[in-house]
C-alpha positions in Angstrom: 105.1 38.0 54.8 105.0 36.6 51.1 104.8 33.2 49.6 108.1 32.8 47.3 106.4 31.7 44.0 104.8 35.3 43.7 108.1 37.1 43.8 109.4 35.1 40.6 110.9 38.5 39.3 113.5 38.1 41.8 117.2 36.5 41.1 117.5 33.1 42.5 120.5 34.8 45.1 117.7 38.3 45.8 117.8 38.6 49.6 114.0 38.6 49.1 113.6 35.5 47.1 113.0 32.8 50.0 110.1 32.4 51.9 109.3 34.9 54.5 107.2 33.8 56.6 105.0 34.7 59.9 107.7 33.0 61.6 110.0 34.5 59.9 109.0 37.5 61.2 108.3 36.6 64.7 112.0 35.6 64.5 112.8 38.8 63.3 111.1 40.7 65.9 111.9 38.9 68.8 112.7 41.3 72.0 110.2 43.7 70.7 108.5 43.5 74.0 105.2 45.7 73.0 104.9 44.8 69.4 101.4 42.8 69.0 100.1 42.6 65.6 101.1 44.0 62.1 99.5 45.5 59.0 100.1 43.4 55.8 100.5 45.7 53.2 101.1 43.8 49.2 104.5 43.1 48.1 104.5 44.0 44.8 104.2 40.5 42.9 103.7 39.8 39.8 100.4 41.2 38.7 98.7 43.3 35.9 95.9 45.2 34.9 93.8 42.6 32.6 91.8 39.9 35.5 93.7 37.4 33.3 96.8 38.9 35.7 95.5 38.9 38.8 96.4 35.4 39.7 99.4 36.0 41.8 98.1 38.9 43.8 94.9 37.0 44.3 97.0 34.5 46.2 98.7 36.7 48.4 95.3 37.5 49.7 94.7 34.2 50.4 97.5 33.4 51.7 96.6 36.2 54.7 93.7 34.5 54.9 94.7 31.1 55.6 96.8 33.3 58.3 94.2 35.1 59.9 91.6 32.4 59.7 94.3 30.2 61.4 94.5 27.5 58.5 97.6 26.9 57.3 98.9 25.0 54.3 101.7 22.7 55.2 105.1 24.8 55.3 103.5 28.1 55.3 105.7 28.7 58.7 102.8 30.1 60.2 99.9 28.6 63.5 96.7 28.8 64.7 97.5 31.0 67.2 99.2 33.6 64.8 95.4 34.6 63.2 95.4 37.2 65.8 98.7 39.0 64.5 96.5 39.8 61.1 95.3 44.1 62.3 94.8 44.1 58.7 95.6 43.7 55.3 96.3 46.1 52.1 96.4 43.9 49.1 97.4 45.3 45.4 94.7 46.2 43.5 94.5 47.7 39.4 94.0 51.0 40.2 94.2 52.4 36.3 91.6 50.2 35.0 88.0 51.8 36.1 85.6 51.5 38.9 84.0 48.9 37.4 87.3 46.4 37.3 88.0 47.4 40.5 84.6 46.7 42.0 85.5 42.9 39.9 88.9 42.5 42.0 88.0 43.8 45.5 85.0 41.3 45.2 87.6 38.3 44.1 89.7 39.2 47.2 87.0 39.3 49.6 85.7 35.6 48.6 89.4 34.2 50.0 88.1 35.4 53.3 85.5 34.5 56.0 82.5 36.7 55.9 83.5 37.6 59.3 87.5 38.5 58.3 86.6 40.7 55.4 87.0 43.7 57.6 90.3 43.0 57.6 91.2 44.4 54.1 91.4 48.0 54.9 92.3 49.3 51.2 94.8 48.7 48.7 98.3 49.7 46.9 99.3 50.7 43.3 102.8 51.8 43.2 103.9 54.2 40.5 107.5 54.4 41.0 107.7 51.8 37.8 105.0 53.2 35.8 104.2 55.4 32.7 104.5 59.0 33.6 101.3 60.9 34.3 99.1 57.3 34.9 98.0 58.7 38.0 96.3 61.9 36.0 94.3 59.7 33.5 90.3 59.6 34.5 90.6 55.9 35.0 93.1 56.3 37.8 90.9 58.9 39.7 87.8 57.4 39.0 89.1 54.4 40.8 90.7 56.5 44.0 87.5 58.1 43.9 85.9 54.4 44.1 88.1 53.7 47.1 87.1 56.3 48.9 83.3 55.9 48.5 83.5 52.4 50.0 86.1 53.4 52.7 89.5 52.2 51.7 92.6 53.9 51.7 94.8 54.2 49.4 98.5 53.3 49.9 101.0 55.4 47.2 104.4 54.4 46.4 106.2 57.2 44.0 110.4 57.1 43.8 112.0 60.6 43.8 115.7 59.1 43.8 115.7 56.2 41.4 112.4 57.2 39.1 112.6 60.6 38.9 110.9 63.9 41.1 109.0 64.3 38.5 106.8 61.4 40.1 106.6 63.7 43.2 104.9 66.6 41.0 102.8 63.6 39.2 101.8 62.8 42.6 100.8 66.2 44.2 99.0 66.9 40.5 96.9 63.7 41.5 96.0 64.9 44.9 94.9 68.2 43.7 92.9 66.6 41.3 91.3 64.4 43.3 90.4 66.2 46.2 89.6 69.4 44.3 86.7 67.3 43.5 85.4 66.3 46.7 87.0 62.6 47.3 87.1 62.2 51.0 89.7 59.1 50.5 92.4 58.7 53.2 96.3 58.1 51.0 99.4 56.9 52.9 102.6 57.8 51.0 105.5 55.4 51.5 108.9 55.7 52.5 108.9 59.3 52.5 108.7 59.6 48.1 112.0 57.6 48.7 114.1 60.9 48.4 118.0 60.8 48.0 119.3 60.0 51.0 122.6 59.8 49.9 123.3 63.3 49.8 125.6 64.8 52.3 124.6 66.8 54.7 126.5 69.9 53.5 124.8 69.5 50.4 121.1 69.5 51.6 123.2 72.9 53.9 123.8 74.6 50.8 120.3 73.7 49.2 120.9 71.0 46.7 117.9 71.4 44.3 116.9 67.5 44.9 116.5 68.4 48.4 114.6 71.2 47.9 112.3 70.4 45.3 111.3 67.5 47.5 111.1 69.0 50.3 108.6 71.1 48.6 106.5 68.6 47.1 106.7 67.0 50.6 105.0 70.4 52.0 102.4 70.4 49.4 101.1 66.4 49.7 100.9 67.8 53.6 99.0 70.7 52.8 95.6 67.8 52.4 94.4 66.4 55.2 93.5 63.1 54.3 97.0 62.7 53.4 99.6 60.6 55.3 103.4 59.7 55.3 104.4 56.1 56.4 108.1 56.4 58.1 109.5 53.5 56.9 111.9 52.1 53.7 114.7 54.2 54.0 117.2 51.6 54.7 117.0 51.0 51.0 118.0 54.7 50.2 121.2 54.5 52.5 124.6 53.2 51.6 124.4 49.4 52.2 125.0 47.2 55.4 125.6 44.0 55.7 125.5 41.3 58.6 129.2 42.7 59.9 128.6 46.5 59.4 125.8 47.3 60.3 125.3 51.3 60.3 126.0 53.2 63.7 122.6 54.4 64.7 123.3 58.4 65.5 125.8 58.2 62.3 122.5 56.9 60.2 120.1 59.4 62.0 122.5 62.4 61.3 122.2 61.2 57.3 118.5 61.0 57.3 117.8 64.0 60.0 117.2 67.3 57.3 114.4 64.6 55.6 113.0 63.6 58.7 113.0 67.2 59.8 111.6 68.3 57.3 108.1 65.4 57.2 107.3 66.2 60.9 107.1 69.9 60.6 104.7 69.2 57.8 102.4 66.6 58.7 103.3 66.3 62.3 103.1 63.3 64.0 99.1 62.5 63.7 99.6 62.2 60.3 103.1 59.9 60.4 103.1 56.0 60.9 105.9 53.6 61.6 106.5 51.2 59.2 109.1 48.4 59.7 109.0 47.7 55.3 109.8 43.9 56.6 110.9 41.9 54.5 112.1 44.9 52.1 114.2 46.5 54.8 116.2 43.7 54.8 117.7 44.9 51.4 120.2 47.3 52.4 119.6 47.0 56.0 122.3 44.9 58.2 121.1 41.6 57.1 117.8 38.9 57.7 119.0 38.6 61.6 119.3 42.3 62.4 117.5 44.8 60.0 113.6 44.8 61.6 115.4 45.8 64.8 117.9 48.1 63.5 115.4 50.2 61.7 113.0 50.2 65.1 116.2 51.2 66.6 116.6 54.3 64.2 113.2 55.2 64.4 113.3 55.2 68.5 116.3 57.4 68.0 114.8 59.7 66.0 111.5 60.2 68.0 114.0 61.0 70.7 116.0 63.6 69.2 113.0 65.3 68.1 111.1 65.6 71.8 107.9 64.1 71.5 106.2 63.5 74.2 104.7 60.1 74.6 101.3 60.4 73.6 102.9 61.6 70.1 105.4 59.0 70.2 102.0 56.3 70.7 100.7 58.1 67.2 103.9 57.4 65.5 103.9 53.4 66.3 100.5 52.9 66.1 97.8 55.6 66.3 98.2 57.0 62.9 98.1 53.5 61.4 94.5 53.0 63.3 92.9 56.1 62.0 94.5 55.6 58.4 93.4 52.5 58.2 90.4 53.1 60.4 91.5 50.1 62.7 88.6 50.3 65.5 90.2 47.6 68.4 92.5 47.9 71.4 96.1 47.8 70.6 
C-alpha cells in the first residue's frame, strides 16, 4: 500500500503512480479464501541519507500507522476494521549512515505509532540494486546491520543481477561474509531471488549460460548462512510482459522460471523461503491491476506443486518463514 505523493519519481502514466490503497488491495485479493493479513514492507520513495531526507519515508510509516491504529485520513481507502490486516511493517531506513543516525530514524519512526503498535515494525530495507558499487562493504554499512541485529530487526536486501549487474550478487555475499564472520546474529531476507535473468531460454541455462551459473552460485553461497533468507516473490518483473488480454499461461511461465526456482529450494529449502505477492510492484509486468496478485499466487501454487512438498512445507512457504524472519509471535 503507498500514498501517491511519495512515489513522485514515477511518470504521470507509471502503472504504479495512483494510489494503492488497503482497498486496493483487498480488491486485488479477493477469492483468496485463507489470506488474513500482510507484511508491509517500504516501497522505495523518495528518501536519502541526510535526516533532512527522510520526510517521505517518514510518512509512509505513518501512513501504516494511521492503518493499523484504525484512523484513517479522509480518502486513504482504508477502515477501522482493516488495523488488524497490519502483521507488520518493514519501513526504509539509511543503512550507510552509522549506528548512531540510524538509532535517530528508527526512533522518528517509532513516535508515528502507539506505544502499543511499535512491535509492529519488525526491521527495515535498503536496496542496493541502484547504488554505488561496494556501499554495502564500507564500515558504516555493517556497523549499521550490525545495529539491526543487536536490537532484533531484520534486514530486508534488494541487489539486481539482471539490470545492475552480478557483480551486486558478489558485493552482496562479500557483505554477508563480512558481517557474520564477525559474530552479527541479524536475520536478512533477500528479494526476488537477486532478480536474476529470467529471460534466458531454457536451452541456454541447459548448456550453462555463465549468467545462470554465476548466480546460481552466488545463490549457493548467500544459502550457505543461516540467518539468511530468500523471499519468492518479484519475478513477474523479470519475465517478458503481460498485459490485461495476455496474460502468461501459468505451466508456460513456471517452465521459464523452473532451473531458478530449482535451483533456491535445493539451497535454502523451504524453511528458509517466503512468499511474497511484491503488490503493487507485480503489477508492472504482471497481467494488469485486475489480475496480477492472483496470477502470481497462481504461479507460486503451481510451483509448490511441481516440486512435492508436502503441506507442512507448503504452510512454511506462505507464511511460516515470514513469522520466524520477521519473528511474528501470533496465530495466523
Amino acid at each position: 500500500m503507498t500514498i501517491q505523493l511519495i512515489l513522485l519519481r514515477l511518470s504521470n502514466d507509471h502503472v504504479l503512480n495512483r494510489g494503492n490503497t488497503v482497498a486496493d488491495y483487498k480488491a486485488a485479493t479477493a477469492g483468496i479464501h485463507n489470506l488474513q493479513s500482510f507484511i508491509f514492507i517500504e516501497t522505495d520513495c523518495k528518501s536519502d541519507l541526510p535526516d533532512a531526507d527522510w520526510q517521505y519515508s517518514l510518512n509512509e510509516v505513518a501512513f501504516l500507522a494511521r492503518i493499523a491504529e484504525g484512523k484513517p485520513l479522509p480518502n486513504e481507502g482504508h477502515e477501522l476494521a482493516d488495523s488488524s490486516l497490519v502483521l507488520a511493517v518493514v519501513p526504509w531506513a539509511p543503512i550507510p549512515t552509522n549506528r548512531d543516525a540510524l538509532s535517530n530514524y528508527v526512533e522518528q519512526a517509532f513516535q508515528a505509532f502507539s506505544s502499543g503498535k511499535r512491535h509492529l515494525i519488525k526491521g527495515f530495507r535498503y536496496l542496493l540494486q541502484d547504488k554505488a558499487r561496494g556501499v554495502a562493504l564500507k564500515p558504516p554499512f555493517l556497523e549499521s546491520l550490525h545495529w539491526l541485529g543487536e536490537h532484533g530487526y531484520s534486514f530486508d536486501l534488494g541487489v539486481d543481477a539482471r539490470s545492475a549487474g552480478l557483480h551486486q550478487l558478489d558485493k552482496a555475499c562479500r557483505m554477508m561474509e563480512m558481517l557474520y564472520s564477525a559474530g552479527s546474529n541479524l536475520k536478512m531476507i533477500i528479494n526476488h531471488l537477486c532478480k536474476p535473468n529470467l529471460r534466458l531460454g531454457v536451452q541456454d541455462i541447459v548448456d550453462g549460460h555463465p549468467e545462470f551459473v554465476t548466480w546460481k552460485r552466488h545463490v549457493e553461497k548467500m544459502a550457505g548462512y543461516p540467518n539468511v533468507y530468500m523471499k519468492l516473490s518479484g519475478l513477474f518483473s523479470e519475465l517478458p510482459p503481460q498485459d490485461d488480454a495476455n496474460a502468461g499461461n501459468v505451466s508456460s511461465l513456471l517452465a521459464q522460471i523452473a532451473p531458478w526456482v530449482s535451483v533456491v529450494f535445493t539451497a535454502f529449502t523451504p524453511s528458509r523461503i517466503m512468499f511474497g505477492s511484491d503488490w503493487p510492484v507485480c503489477n508492472v509486468g504482471g497481467p494488469g491491476i485486475a489480475k496480477s496478485w492472483s496470477h502470481w499466487h497462481s504461479v507460486v501454487t503451481a510451483i509448490l506443486d511441481t516440486l512435492s512438498l508436502t503441506p507442512e512445507e507448503k504452510a512454511l512457504v506462505w507464511s511460516g518463514t515470514a513469522m520466524k524472519a520477521y519473528n511474528i509471535r501470533c496465530t495466523i
